[in-house]
mmCIF file of the N, C-alpha and C atoms, coordinates in Angstrom:
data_MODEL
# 
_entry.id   MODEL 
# 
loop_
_atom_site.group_PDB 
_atom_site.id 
_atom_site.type_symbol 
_atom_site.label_atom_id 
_atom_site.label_alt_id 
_atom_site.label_comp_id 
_atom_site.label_asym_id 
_atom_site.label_entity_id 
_atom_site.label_seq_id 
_atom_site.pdbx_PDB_ins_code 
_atom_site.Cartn_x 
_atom_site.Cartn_y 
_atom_site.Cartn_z 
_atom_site.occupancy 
_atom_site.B_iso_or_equiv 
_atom_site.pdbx_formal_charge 
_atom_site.auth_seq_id 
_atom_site.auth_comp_id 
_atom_site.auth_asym_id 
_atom_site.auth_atom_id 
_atom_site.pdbx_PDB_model_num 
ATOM 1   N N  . UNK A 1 1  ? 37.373 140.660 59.768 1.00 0.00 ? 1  UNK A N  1 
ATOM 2   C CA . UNK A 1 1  ? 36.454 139.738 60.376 1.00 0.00 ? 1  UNK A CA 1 
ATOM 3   C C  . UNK A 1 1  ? 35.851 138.800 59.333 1.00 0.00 ? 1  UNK A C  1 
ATOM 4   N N  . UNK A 1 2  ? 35.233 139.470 58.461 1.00 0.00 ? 2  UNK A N  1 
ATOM 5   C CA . UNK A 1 2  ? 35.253 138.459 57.262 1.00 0.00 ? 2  UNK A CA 1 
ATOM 6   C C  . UNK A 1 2  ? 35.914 137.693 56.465 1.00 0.00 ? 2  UNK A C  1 
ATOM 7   N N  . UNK A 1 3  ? 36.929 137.972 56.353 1.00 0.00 ? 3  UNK A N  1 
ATOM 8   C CA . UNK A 1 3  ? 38.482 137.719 55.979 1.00 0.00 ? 3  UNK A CA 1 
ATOM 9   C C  . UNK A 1 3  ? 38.823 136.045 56.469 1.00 0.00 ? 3  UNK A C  1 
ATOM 10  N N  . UNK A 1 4  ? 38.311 136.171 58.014 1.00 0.00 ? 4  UNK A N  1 
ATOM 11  C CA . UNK A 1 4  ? 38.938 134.879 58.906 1.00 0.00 ? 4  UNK A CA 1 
ATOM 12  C C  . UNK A 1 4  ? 37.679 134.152 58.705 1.00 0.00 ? 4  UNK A C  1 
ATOM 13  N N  . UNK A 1 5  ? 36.180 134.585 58.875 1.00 0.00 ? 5  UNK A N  1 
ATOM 14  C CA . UNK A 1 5  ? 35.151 133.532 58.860 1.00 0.00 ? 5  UNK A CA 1 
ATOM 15  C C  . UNK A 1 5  ? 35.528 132.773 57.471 1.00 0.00 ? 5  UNK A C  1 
ATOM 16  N N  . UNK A 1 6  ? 35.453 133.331 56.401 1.00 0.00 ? 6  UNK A N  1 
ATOM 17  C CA . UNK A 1 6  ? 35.997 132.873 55.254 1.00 0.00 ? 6  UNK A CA 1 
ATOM 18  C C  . UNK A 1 6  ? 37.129 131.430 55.232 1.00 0.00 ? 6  UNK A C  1 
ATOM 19  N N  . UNK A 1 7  ? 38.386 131.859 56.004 1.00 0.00 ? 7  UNK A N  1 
ATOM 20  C CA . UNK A 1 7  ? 38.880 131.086 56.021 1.00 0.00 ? 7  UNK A CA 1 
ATOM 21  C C  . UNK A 1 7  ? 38.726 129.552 56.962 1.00 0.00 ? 7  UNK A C  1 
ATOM 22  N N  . UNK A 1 8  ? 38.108 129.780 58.133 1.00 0.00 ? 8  UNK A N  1 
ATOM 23  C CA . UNK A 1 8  ? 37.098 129.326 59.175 1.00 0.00 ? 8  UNK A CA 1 
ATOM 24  C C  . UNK A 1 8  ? 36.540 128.304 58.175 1.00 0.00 ? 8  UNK A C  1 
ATOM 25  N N  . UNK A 1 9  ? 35.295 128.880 56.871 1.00 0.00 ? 9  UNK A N  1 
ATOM 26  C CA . UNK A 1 9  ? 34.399 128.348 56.508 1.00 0.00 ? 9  UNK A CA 1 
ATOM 27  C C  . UNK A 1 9  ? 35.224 127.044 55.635 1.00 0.00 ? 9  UNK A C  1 
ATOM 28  N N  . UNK A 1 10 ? 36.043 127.650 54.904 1.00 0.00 ? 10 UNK A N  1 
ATOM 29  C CA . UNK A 1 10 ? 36.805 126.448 53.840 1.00 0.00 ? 10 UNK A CA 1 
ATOM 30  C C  . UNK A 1 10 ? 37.863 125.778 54.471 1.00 0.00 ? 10 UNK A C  1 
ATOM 31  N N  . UNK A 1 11 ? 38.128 126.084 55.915 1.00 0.00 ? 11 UNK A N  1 
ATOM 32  C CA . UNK A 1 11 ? 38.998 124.955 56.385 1.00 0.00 ? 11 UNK A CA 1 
ATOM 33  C C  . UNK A 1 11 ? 38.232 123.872 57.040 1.00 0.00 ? 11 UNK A C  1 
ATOM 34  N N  . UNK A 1 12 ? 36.970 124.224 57.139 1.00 0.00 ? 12 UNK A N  1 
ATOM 35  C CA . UNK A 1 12 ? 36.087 122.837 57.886 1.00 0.00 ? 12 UNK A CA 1 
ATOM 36  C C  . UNK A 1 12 ? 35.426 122.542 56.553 1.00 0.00 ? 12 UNK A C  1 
ATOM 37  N N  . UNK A 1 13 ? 35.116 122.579 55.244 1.00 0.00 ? 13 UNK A N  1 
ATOM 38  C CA . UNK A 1 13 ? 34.685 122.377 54.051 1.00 0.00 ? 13 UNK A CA 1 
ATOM 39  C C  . UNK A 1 13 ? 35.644 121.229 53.817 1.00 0.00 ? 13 UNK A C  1 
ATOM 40  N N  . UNK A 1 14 ? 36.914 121.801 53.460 1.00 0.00 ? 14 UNK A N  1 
ATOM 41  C CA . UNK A 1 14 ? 38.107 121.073 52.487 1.00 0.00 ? 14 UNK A CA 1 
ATOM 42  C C  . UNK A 1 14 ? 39.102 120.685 54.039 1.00 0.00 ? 14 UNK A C  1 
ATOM 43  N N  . UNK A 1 15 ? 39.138 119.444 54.077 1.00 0.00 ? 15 UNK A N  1 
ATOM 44  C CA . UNK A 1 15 ? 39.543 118.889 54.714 1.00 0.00 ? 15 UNK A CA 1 
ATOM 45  C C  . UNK A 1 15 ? 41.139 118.654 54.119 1.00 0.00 ? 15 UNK A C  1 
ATOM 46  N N  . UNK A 1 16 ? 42.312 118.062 55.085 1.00 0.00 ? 16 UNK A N  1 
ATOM 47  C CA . UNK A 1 16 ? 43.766 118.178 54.258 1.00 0.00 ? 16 UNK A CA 1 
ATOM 48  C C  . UNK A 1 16 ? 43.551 116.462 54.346 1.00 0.00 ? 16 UNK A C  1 
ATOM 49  N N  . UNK A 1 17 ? 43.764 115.868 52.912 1.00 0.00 ? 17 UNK A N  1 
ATOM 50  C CA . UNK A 1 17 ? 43.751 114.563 53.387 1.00 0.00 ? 17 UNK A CA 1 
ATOM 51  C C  . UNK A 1 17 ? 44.986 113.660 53.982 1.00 0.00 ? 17 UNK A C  1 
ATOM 52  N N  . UNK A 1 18 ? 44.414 112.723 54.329 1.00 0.00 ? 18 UNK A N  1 
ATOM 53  C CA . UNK A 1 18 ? 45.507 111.640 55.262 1.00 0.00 ? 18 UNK A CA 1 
ATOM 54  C C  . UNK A 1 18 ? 47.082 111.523 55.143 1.00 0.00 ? 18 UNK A C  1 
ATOM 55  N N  . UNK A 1 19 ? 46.809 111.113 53.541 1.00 0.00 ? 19 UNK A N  1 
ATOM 56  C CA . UNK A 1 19 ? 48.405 110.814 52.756 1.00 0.00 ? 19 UNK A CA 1 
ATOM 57  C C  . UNK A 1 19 ? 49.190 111.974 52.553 1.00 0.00 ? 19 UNK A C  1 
ATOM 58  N N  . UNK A 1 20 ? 48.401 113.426 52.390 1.00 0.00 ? 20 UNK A N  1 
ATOM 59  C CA . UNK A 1 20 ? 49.152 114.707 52.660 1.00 0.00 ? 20 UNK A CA 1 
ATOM 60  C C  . UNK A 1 20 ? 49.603 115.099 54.141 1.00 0.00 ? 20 UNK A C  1 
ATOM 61  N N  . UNK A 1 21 ? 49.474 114.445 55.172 1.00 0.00 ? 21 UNK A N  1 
ATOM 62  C CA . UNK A 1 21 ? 49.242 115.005 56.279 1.00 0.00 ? 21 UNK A CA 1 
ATOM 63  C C  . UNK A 1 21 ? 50.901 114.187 56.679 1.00 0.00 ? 21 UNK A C  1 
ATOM 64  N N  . UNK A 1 22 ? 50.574 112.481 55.916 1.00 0.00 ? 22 UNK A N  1 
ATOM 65  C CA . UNK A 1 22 ? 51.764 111.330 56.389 1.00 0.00 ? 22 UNK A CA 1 
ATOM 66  C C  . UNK A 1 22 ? 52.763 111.949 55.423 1.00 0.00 ? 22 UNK A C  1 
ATOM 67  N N  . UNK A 1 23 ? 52.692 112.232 54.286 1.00 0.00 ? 23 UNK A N  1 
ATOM 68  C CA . UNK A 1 23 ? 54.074 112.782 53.611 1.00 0.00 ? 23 UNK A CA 1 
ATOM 69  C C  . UNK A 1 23 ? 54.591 114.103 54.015 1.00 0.00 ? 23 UNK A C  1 
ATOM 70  N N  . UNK A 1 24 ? 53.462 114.693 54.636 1.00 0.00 ? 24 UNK A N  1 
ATOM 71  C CA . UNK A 1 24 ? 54.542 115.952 55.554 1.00 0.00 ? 24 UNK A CA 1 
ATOM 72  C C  . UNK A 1 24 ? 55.405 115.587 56.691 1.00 0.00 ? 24 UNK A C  1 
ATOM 73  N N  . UNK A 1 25 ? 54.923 114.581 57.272 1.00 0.00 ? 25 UNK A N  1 
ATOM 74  C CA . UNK A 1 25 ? 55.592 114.078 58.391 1.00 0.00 ? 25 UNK A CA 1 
ATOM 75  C C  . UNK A 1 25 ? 56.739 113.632 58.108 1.00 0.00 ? 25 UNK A C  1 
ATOM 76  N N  . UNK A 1 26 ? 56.623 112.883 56.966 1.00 0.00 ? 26 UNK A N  1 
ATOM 77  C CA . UNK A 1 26 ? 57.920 112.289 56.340 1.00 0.00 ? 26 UNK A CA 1 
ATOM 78  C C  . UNK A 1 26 ? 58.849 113.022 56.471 1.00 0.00 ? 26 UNK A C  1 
ATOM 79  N N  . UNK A 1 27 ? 58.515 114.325 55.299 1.00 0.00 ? 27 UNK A N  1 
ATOM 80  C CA . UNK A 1 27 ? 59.077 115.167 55.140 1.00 0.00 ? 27 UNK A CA 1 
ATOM 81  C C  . UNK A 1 27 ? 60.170 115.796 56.341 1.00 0.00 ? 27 UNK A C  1 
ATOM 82  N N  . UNK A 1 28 ? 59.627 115.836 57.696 1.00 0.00 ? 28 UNK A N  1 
ATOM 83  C CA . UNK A 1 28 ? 59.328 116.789 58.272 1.00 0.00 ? 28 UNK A CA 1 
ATOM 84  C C  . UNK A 1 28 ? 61.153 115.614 58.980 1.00 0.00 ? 28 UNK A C  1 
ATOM 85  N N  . UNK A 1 29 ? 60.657 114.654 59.128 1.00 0.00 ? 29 UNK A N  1 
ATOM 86  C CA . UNK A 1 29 ? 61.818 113.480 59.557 1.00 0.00 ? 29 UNK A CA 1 
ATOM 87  C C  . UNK A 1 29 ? 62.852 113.456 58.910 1.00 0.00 ? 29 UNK A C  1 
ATOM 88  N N  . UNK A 1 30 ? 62.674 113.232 57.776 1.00 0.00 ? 30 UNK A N  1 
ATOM 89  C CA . UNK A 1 30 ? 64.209 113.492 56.455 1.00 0.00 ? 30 UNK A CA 1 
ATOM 90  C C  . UNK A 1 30 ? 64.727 114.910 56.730 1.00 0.00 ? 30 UNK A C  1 
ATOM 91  N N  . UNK A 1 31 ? 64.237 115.530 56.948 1.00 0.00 ? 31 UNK A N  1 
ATOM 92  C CA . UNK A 1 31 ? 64.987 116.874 57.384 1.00 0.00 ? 31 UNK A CA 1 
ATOM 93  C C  . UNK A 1 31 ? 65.374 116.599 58.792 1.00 0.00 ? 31 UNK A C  1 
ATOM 94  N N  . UNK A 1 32 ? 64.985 116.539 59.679 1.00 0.00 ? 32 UNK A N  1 
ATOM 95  C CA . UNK A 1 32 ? 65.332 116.319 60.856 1.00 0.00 ? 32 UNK A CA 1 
ATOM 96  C C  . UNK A 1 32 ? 66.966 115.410 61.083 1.00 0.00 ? 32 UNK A C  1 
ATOM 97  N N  . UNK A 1 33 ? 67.069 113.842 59.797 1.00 0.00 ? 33 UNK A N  1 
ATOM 98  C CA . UNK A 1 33 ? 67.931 113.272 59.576 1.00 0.00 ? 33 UNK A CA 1 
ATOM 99  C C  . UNK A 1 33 ? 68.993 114.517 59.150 1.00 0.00 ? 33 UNK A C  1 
ATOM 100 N N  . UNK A 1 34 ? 68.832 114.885 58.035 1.00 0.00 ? 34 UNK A N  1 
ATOM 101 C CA . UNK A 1 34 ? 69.741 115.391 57.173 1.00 0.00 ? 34 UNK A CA 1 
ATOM 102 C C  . UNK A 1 34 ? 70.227 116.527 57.807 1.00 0.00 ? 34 UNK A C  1 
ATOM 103 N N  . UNK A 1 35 ? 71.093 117.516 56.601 1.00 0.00 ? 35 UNK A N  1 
ATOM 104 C CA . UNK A 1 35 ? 71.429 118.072 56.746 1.00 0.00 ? 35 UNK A CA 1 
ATOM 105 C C  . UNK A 1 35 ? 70.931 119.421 56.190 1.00 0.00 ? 35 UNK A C  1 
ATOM 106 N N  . UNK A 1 36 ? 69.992 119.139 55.747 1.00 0.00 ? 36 UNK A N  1 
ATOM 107 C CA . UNK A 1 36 ? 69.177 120.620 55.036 1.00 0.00 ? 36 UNK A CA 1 
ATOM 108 C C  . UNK A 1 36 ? 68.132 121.103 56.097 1.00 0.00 ? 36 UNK A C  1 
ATOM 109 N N  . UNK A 1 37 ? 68.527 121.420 57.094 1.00 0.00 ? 37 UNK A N  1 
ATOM 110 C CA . UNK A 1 37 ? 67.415 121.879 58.361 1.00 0.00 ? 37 UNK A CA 1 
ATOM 111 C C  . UNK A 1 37 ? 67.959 122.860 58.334 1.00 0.00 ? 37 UNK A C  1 
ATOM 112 N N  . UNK A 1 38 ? 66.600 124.165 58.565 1.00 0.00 ? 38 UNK A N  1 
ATOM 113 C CA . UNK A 1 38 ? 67.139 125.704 58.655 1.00 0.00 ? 38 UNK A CA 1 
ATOM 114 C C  . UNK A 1 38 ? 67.784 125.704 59.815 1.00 0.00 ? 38 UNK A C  1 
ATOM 115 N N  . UNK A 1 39 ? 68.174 126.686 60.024 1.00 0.00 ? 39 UNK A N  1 
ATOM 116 C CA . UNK A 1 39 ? 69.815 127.419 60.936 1.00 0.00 ? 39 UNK A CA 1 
ATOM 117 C C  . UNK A 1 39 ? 68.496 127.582 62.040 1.00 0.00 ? 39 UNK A C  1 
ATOM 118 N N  . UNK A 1 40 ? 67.165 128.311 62.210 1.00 0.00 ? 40 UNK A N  1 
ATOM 119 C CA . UNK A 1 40 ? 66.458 128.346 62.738 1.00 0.00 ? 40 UNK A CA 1 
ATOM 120 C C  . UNK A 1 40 ? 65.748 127.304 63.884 1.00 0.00 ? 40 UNK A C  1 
ATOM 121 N N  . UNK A 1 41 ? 65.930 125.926 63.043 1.00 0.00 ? 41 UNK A N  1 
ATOM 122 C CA . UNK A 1 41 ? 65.662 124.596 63.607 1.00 0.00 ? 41 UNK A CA 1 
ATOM 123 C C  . UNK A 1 41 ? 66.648 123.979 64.440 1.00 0.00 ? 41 UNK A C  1 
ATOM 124 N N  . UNK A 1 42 ? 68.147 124.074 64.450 1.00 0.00 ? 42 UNK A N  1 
ATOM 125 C CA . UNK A 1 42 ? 69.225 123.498 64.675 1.00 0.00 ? 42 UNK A CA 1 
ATOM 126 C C  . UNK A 1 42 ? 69.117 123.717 66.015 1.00 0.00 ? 42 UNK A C  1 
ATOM 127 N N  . UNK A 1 43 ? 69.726 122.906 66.766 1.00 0.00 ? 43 UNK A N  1 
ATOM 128 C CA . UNK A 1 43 ? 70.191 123.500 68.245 1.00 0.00 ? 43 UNK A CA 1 
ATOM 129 C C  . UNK A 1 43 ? 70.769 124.533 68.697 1.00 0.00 ? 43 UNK A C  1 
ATOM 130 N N  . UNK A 1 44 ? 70.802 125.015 69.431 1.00 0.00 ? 44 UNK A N  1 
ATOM 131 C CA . UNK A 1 44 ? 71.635 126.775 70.041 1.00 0.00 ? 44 UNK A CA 1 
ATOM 132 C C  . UNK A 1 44 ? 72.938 125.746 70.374 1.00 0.00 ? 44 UNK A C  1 
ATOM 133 N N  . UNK A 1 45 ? 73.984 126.524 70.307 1.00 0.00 ? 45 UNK A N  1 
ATOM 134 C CA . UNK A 1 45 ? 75.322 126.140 70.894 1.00 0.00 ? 45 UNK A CA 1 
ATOM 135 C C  . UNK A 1 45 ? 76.048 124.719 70.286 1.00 0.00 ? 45 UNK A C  1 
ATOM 136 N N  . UNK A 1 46 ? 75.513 124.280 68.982 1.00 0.00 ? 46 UNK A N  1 
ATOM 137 C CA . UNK A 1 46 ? 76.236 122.976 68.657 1.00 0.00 ? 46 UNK A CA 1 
ATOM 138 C C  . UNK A 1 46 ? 77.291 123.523 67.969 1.00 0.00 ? 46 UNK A C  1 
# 
């Protein structure tokens, strides 16, 4: 219980900023393009 308020407390403290939030996205697209997407992500049956 303390464990989570803790984490609770420093995720409304430390905010993730903007440009980290847009380069994950990026991220998140170039994989989506490519070919380095986990086996997990891929479609069933392609």
């Amino acid at each position: 219980m303390i464990g989570s308020l803790v984490v609770f407390a420093v995720a409304v403290l430390f905010k993730t900023p903007p440009e980290i939030i847009e380069a994950a996205g990026r991220k998140a697209e170039e994989a989506d393009r490519g070919e380095s997407k986990p086996l997990a992500m891929r479609p069933q049956g392609a």
